[in-house]
C-alpha positions as CSV (number, residue, x, y, z in Angstrom):
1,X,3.9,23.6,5.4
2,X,3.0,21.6,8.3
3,X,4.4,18.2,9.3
4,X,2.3,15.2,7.6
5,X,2.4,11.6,8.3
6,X,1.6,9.6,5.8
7,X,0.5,5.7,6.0
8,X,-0.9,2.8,3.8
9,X,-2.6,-0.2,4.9
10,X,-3.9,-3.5,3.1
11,X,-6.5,-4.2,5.8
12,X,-7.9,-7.5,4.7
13,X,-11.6,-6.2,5.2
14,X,-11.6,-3.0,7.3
15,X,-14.8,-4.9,9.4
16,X,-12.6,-7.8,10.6
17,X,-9.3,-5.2,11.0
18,X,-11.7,-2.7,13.3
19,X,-10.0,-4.3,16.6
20,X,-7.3,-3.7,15.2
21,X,-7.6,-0.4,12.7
22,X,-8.9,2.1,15.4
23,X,-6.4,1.6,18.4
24,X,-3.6,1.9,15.7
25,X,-5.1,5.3,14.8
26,X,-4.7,6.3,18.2
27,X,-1.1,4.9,18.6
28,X,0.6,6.1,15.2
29,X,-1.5,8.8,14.7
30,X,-1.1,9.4,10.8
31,X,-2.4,12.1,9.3
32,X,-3.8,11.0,5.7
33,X,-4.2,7.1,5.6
34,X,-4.9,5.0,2.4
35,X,-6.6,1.7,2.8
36,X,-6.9,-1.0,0.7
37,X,-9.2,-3.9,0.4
38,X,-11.7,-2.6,2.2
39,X,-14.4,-5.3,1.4
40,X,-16.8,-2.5,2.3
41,X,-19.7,-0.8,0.2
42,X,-19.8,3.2,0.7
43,X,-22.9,3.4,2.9
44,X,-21.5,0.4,4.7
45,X,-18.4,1.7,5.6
46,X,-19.9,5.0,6.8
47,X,-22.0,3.4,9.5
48,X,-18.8,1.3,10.6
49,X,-16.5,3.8,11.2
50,X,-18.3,7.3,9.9
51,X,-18.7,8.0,13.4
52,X,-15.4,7.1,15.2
53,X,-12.9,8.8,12.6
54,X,-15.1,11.8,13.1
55,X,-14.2,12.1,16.2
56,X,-10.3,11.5,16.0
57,X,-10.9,14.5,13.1
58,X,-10.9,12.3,10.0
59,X,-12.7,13.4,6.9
60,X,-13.4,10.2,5.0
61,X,-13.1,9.5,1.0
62,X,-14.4,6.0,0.0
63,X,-14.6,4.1,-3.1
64,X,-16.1,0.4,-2.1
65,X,-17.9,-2.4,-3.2
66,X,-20.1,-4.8,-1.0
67,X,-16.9,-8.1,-0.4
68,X,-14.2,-7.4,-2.8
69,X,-11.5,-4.8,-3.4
70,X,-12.3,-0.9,-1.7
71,X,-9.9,1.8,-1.2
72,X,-9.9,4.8,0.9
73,X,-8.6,8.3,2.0
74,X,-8.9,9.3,5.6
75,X,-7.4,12.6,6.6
76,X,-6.8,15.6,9.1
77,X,-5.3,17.9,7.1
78,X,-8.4,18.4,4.2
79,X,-9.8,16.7,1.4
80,X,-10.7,18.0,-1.7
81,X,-11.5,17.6,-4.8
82,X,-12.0,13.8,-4.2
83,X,-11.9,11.7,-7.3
84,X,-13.1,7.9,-7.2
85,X,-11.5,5.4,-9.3
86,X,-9.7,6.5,-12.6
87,X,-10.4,7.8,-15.7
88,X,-10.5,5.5,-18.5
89,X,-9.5,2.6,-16.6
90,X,-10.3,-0.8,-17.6
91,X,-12.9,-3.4,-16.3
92,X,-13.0,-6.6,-15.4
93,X,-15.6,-6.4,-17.1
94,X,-16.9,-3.2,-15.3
95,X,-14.9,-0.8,-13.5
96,X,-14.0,-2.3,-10.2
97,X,-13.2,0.1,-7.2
98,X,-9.5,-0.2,-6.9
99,X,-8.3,3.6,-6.4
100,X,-9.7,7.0,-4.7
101,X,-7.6,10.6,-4.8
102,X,-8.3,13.7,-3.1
103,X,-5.7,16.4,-2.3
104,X,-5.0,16.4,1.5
105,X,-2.9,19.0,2.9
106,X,-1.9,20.4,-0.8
107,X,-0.5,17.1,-1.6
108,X,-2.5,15.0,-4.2
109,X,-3.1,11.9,-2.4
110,X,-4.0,8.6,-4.5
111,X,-4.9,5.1,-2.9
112,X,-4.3,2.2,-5.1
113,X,-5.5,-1.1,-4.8
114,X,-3.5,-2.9,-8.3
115,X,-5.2,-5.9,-9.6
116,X,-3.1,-9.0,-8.4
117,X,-3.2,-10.7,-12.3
118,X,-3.6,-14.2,-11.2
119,X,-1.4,-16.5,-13.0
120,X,1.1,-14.9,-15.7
121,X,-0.1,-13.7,-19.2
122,X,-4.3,-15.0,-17.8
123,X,-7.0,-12.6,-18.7
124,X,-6.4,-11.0,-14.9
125,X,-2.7,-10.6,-15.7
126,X,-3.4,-8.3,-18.8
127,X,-6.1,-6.3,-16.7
128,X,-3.4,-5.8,-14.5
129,X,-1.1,-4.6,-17.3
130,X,-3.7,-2.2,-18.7
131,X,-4.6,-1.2,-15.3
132,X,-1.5,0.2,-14.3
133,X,-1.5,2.3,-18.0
134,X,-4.3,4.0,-16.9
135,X,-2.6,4.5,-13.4
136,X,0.3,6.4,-15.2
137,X,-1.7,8.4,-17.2
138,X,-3.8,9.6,-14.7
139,X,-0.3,10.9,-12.3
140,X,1.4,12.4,-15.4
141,X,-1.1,14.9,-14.7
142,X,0.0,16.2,-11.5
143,X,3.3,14.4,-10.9
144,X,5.8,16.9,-8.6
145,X,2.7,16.9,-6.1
146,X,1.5,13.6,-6.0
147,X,1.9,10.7,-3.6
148,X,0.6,6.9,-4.6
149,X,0.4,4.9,-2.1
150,X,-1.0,1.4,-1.7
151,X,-0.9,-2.2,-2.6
152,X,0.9,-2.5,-5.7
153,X,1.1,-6.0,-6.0
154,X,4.2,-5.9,-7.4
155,X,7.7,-6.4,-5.8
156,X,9.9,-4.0,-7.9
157,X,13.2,-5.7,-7.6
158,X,14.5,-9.2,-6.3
159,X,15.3,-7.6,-3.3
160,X,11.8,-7.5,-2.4
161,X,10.9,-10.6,-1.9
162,X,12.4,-13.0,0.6
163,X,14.1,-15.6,-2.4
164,X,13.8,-14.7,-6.0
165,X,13.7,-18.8,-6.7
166,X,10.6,-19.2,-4.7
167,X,8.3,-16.9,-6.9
168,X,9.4,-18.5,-10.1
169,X,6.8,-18.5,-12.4
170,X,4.1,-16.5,-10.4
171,X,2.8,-13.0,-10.5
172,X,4.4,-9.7,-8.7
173,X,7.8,-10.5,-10.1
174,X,7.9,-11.0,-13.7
175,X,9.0,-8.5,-15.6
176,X,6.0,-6.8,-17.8
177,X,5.0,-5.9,-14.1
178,X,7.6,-4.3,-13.0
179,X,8.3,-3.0,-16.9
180,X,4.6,-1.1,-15.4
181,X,5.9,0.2,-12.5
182,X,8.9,1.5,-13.6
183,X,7.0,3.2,-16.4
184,X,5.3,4.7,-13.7
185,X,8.2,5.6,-11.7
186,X,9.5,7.3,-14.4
187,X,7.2,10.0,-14.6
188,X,9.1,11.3,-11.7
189,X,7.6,9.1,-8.9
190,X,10.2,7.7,-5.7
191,X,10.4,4.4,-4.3
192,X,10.4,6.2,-0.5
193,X,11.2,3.2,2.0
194,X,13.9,2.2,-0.7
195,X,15.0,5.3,-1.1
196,X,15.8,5.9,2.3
197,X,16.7,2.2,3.2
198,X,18.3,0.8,-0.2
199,X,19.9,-2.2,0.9
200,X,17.6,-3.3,3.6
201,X,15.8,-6.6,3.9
202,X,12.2,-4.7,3.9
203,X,8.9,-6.8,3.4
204,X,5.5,-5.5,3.8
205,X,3.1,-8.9,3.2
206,X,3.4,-12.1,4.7
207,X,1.2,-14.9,3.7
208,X,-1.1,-16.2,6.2
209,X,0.1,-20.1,5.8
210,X,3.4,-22.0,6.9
211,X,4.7,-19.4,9.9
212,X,5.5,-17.3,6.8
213,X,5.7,-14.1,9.4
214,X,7.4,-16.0,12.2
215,X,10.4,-16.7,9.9
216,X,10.0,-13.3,8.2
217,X,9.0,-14.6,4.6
218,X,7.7,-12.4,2.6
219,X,7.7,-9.5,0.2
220,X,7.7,-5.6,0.0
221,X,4.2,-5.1,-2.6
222,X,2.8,-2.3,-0.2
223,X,4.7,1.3,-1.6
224,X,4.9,4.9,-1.4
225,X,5.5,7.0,-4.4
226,X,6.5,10.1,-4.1
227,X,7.2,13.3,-6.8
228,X,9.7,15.1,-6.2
229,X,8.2,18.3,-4.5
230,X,6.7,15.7,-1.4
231,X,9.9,13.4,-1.4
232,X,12.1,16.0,-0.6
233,X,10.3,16.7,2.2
234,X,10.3,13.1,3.8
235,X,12.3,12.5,6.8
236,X,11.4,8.8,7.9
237,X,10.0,6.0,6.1
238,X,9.3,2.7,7.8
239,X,7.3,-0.3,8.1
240,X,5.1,-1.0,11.2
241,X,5.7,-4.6,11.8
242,X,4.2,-4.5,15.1
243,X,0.9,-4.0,13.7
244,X,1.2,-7.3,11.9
245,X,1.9,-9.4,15.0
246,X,-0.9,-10.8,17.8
247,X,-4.1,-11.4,17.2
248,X,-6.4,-10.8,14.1
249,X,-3.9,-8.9,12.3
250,X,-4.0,-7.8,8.2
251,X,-1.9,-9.9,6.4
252,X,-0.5,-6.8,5.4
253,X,1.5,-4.2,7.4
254,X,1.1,-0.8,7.5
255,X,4.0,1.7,5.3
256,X,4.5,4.9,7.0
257,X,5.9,8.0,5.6
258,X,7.0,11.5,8.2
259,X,7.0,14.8,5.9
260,X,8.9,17.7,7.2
261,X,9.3,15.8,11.1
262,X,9.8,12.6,12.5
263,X,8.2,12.6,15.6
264,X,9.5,9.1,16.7
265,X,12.9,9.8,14.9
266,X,14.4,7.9,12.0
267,X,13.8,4.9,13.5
268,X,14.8,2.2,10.8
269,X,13.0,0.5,7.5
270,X,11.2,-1.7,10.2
271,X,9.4,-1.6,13.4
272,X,10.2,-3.7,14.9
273,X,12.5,-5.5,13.5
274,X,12.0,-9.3,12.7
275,X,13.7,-12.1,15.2
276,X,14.3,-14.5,13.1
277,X,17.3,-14.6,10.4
278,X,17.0,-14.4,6.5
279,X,16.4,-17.5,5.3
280,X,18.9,-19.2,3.2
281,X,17.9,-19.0,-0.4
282,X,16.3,-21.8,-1.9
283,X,15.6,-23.3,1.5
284,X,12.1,-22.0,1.7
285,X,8.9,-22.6,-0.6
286,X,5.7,-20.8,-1.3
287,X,3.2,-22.4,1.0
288,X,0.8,-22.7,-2.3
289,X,4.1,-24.8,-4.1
290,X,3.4,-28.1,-5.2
């Protein structure tokens, strides 16, 4: 097979990331590229960008809505037999357009966009629960040649987030969440970045508010999942940090993922990495905490 790199982005509304989404194409040069929270509807997104990933050699799979949620598959290596959303998933109260799947380069490909659940054991929090169910069912299908990638909303471990204390009582750390995703790992699926980087301080999101990415606060939600057939192939795994920095940035950063080559090497969890020092535990607070 030939070499595939694989990347997932949160952009925060692929209209206001467009600065910022295209000259990153051209820089990192990714192969297949989930997005997540579009904010875009289908024909909307089309006359944005239909025209510009043509011409880096994109074929585009998009499942959107007019200002909330909206996933996506872009890709240079095929895409086939494109699926939007997933079957049997729940609504909230209608199906809401959180994932897309297409097979790209003989790897089945899924973008995920996981309901955030609000506020522990809240109407959203059980959608989220019976969300991810559906998630499962829908890789135990296929799950030696499938990759999820995307905003998970969920830091799997404690190690994920910058202190433990700080998320007390709030979503993406309790554990029916992560109870989820480890049912889903379980089918088979690999935590790639922590696979390859187990006992690095790795974050992916950093909240807006309080210099949270100046003193490198935040949490590792944003994951690849691998089966076994496409993680055995992987040969770097890393977080772009630089494309969280300057101006106009996601509040996410992008997760990429090198299959059978690392063209810039093995080059560390992430890129670059932060200046400032871990913060002592319990010396930091959410900037929502009272």
């Amino acid at each position: 097979m030939d070499p595939v790199r694989i990347a997932t982005w949160n952009v925060n509304s692929v209209k206001q990331r467009l600065p910022r989404l295209l000259p990153w194409l051209d820089e990192r040069r990714p192969d297949v590229v989930c997005l997540q929270e579009t904010k875009c509807a289908d024909d909307a997104f089309a006359d944005l960008l239909g025209g510009e990933l043509a011409d880096r050699g994109y074929a585009v799979a998009v499942h959107g809505e007019a200002t909330w949620n909206g996933v996506a598959i872009l890709s240079r290596v095929g895409l086939d037999d494109v699926a939007p959303g997933l079957a049997g998933a729940p609504g909230f109260p209608h199906p809401e357009a959180r994932a897309v799947s297409a097979v790209c380069g003989g790897v089945r490909v899924i973008s995920v966009y996981v309901p955030n659940g609000r506020t522990p054991d809240s109407e959203h929090y059980r959608y989220k629960l019976a969300w991810l169910a559906s998630l499962r069912e829908t890789v135990a299908a296929n799950r030696d040649t499938t990759v999820v990638c995307g905003d998970v909303n969920i830091a799997p471990t404690d190690h994920d987030v910058f202190d433990p204390q700080a998320y007390a009582g709030q979503t993406h750390v309790t554990p029916p969440e992560r109870a989820a995703l480890a049912e889903l790992q379980a089918l088979g699926l690999r935590d790639i970045v922590r696979d390859r980087w187990p006992d690095e301080r790795v974050f992916t999101y950093w909240d807006y508010r309080a210099g949270m990415f100046h003193q490198d606060l935040g949490m590792r939600i944003d994951l690849v999942l691998a089966g076994a057939k496409v993680a055995d192939r992987v040969k770097a795994a890393w977080v772009d940090r630089q494309a969280r920095k300057g101006r106009g940035p996601s509040d996410h950063a992008p997760v990429i993922v090198d299959l059978d080559e690392a063209p810039d090497g093995d080059i560390g969890p992430v890129v670059p990495p932060p200046s400032a020092p871990a913060a002592r535990r319990g010396s930091a607070r959410l900037p929502q905490s009272p």
